[in-house]
ZAKOL-568569 format. One record per residue (C-alpha): residue number from 1; y, x, z. Coordinates in steps of 0.25 Angstrom, whole numbers. Layout:
% ZAKOL-568569
+-----+-------+-------+-------+
| pos | north |  east |    up |
+-----+-------+-------+-------+
| NUM |     Y |     X |     Z |
...
+-----+-------+-------+-------+
END
This chain:
% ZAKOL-568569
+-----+-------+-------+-------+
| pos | north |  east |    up |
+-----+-------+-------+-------+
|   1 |   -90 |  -109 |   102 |
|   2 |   -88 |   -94 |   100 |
|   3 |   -81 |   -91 |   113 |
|   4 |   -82 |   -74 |   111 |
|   5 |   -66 |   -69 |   113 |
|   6 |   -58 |   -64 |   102 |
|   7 |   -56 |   -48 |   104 |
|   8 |   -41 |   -45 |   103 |
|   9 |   -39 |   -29 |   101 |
|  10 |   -26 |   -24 |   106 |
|  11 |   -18 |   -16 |    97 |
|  12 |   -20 |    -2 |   105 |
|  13 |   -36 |    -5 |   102 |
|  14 |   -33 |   -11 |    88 |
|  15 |   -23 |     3 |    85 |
|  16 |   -37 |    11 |    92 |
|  17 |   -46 |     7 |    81 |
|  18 |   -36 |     8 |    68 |
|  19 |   -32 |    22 |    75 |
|  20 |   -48 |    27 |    75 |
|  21 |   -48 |    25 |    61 |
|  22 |   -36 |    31 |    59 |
|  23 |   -37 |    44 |    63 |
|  24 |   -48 |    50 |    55 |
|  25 |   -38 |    45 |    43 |
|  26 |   -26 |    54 |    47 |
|  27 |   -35 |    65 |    52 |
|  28 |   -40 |    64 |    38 |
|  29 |   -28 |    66 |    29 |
|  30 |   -28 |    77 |    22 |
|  31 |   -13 |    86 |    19 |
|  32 |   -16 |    85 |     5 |
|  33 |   -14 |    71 |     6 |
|  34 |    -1 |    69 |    13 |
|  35 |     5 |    66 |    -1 |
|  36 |    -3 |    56 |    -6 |
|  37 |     0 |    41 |    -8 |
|  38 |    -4 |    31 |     1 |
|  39 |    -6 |    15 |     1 |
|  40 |     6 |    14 |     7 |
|  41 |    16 |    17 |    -4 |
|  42 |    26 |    22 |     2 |
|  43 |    19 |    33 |    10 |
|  44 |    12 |    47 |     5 |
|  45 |     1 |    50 |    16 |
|  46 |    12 |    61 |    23 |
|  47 |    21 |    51 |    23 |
|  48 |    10 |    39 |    29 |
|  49 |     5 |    48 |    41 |
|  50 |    21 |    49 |    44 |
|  51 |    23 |    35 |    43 |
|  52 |     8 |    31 |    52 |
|  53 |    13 |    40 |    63 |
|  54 |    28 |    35 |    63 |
|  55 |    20 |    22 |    66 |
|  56 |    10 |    26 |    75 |
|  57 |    21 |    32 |    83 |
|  58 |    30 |    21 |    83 |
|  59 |    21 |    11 |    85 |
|  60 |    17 |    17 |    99 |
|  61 |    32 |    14 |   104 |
|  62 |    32 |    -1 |   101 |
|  63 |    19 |    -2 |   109 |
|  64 |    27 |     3 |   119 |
|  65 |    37 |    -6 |   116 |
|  66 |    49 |     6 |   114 |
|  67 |    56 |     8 |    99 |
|  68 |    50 |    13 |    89 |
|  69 |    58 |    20 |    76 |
|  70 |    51 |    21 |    63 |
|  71 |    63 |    25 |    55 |
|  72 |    60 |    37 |    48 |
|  73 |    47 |    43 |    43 |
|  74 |    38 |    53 |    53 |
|  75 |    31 |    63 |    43 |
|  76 |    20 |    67 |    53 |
|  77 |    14 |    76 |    43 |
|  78 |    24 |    86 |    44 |
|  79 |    27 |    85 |    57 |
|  80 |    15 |    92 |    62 |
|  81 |     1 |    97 |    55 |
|  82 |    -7 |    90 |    65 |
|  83 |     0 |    76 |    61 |
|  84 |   -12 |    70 |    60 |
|  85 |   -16 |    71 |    74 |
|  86 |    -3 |    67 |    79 |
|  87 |    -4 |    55 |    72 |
|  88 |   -18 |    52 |    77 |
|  89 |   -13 |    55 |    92 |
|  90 |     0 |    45 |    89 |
|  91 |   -12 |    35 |    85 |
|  92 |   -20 |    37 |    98 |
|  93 |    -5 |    36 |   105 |
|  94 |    -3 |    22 |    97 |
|  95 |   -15 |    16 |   103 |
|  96 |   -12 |    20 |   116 |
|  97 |     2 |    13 |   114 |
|  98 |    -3 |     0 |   110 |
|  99 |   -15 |    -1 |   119 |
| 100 |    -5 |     1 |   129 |
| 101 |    -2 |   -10 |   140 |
| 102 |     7 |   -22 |   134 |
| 103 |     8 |   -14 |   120 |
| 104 |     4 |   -27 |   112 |
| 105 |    14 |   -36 |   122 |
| 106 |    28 |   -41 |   119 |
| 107 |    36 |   -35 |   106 |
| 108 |    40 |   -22 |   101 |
| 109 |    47 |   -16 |    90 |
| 110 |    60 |   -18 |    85 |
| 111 |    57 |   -31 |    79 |
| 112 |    50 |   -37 |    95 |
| 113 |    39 |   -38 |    86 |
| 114 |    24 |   -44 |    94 |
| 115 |    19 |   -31 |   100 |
| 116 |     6 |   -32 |    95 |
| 117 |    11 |   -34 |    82 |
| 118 |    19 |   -21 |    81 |
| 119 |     4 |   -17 |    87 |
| 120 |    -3 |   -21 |    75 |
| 121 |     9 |   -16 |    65 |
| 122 |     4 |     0 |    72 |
| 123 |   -11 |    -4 |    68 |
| 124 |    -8 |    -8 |    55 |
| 125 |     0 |     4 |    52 |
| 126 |   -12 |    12 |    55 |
| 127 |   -22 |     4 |    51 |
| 128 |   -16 |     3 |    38 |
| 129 |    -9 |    15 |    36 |
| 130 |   -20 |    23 |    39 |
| 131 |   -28 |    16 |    29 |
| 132 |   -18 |    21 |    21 |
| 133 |   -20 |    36 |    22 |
| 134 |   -33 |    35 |    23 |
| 135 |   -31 |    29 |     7 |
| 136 |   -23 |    39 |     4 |
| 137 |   -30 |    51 |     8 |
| 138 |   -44 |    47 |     3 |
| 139 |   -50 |    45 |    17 |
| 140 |   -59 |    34 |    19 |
| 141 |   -54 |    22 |    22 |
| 142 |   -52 |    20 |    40 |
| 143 |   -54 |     4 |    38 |
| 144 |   -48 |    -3 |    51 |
| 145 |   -56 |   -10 |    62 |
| 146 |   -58 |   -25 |    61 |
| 147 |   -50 |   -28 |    74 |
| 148 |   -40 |   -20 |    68 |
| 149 |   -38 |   -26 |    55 |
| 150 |   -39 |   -39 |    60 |
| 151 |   -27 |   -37 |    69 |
| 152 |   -19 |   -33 |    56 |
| 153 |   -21 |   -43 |    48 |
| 154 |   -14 |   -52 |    59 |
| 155 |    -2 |   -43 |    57 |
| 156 |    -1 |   -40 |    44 |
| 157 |    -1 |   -55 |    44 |
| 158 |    12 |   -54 |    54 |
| 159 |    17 |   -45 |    48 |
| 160 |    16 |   -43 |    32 |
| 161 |    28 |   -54 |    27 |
| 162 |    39 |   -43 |    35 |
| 163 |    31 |   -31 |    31 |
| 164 |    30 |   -35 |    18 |
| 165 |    45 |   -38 |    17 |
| 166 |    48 |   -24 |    24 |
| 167 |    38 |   -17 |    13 |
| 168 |    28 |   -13 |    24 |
| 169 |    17 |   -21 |    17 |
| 170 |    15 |   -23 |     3 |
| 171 |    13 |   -35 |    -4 |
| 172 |    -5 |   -38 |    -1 |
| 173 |   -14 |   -32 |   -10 |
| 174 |   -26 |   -41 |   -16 |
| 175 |   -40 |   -38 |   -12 |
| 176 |   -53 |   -42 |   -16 |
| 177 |   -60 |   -52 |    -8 |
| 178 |   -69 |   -42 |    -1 |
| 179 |   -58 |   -33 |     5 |
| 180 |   -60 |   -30 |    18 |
| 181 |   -53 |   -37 |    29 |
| 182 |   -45 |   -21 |    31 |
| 183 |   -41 |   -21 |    16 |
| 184 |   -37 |   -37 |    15 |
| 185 |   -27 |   -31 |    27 |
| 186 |   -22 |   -17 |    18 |
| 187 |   -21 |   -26 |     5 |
| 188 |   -11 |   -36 |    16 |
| 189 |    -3 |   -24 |    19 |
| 190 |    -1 |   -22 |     3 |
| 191 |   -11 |   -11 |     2 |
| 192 |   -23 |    -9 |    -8 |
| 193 |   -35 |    -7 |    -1 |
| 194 |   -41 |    -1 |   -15 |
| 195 |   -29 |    11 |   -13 |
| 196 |   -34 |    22 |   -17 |
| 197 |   -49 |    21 |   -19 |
| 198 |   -47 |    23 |   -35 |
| 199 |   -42 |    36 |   -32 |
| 200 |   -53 |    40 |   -21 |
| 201 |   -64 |    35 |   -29 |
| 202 |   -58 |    42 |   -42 |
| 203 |   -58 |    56 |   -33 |
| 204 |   -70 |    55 |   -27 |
| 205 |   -77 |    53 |   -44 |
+-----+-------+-------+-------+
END
């Protein structure tokens, strides 16, 4: 009988991980990208780095268990030409909220949802999210840590009939059978993992 423990990360080390491989991401935009599309329809890559730092933002006062307010949209991009290391400090700052003492306990959020859930919700964002301008800037791809993508596939799980109702997920995207356990993942969220790679290929012939 294999009586070895099962390791259980806690969302301020899981948020650790997906934030090493973000940052080289956002440090790497270029400004002559800020207009271009990304996998996420809905967003240009000015209008993403707004939308990640919204979330990062607020997602550090529901680990405190205070209101957050995601109405509006925050357009970081103009709000300061070193945008980009303000969002890689509100990162560092989201770890330390959720590796905080009793972060993952109890409810938070407007909805009481489990704390750890709304935990997972702020990895997947930028796990996913930073995928997503990574694709759309022509940066290699970040991946995402096993431990890390192993916790989001349980929540997507949780939470994919609601968000695909509210138009947060797309409908899942097919994928071949040796897709990796990260793309399975994007293609549940109702993104491609292939985005883009035509393009990339074609520009570096």
């Amino acid at each position: 009988m294999d009586t070895k423990a099962v390791r259980t990360h806690g969302i301020g080390e899981l948020l650790a991980l997906a934030s090493r491989r973000a940052v080289p991401v956002v440090r790497g935009i270029p400004d002559a990208a800020l207009g271009a599309p990304t996998p996420c329809a809905e967003y240009d890559v000015r209008a993403l780095a707004g939308h990640l730092f919204q979330v990062i933002v607020q997602f550090q006062r529901l680990a405190a268990k205070e209101a957050s307010d995601f109405s509006g949209a925050a357009d970081v991009v103009a709000e300061s030409p070193d945008w980009r290391e303000r969002l890689v400090g509100e990162a560092d700052r989201l770890v330390a909220a959720w590796s905080a003492p009793g972060a993952e306990e109890g409810t938070t959020g407007a909805m009481d949802m489990p704390a750890r859930l709304v935990g997972s919700m702020a990895l997947l964002d930028l796990t996913v999210h930073v995928w997503d301008l990574a694709r759309a800037t022509g940066q290699d791809d970040p991946g995402a840590d096993e431990a890390v993508v192993a916790e989001l596939a349980g929540a997507v799980d949780q939470l994919a009939p609601t968000a695909r109702k509210m138009g947060v997920f797309g409908e899942p995207v097919p994928v071949g059978e040796d897709a990796s356990a990260f793309e399975r993942l994007l293609a549940r969220t109702g993104r491609a993992p292939s985005w883009g790679r035509t393009a990339q290929a074609s520009s570096r012939e």
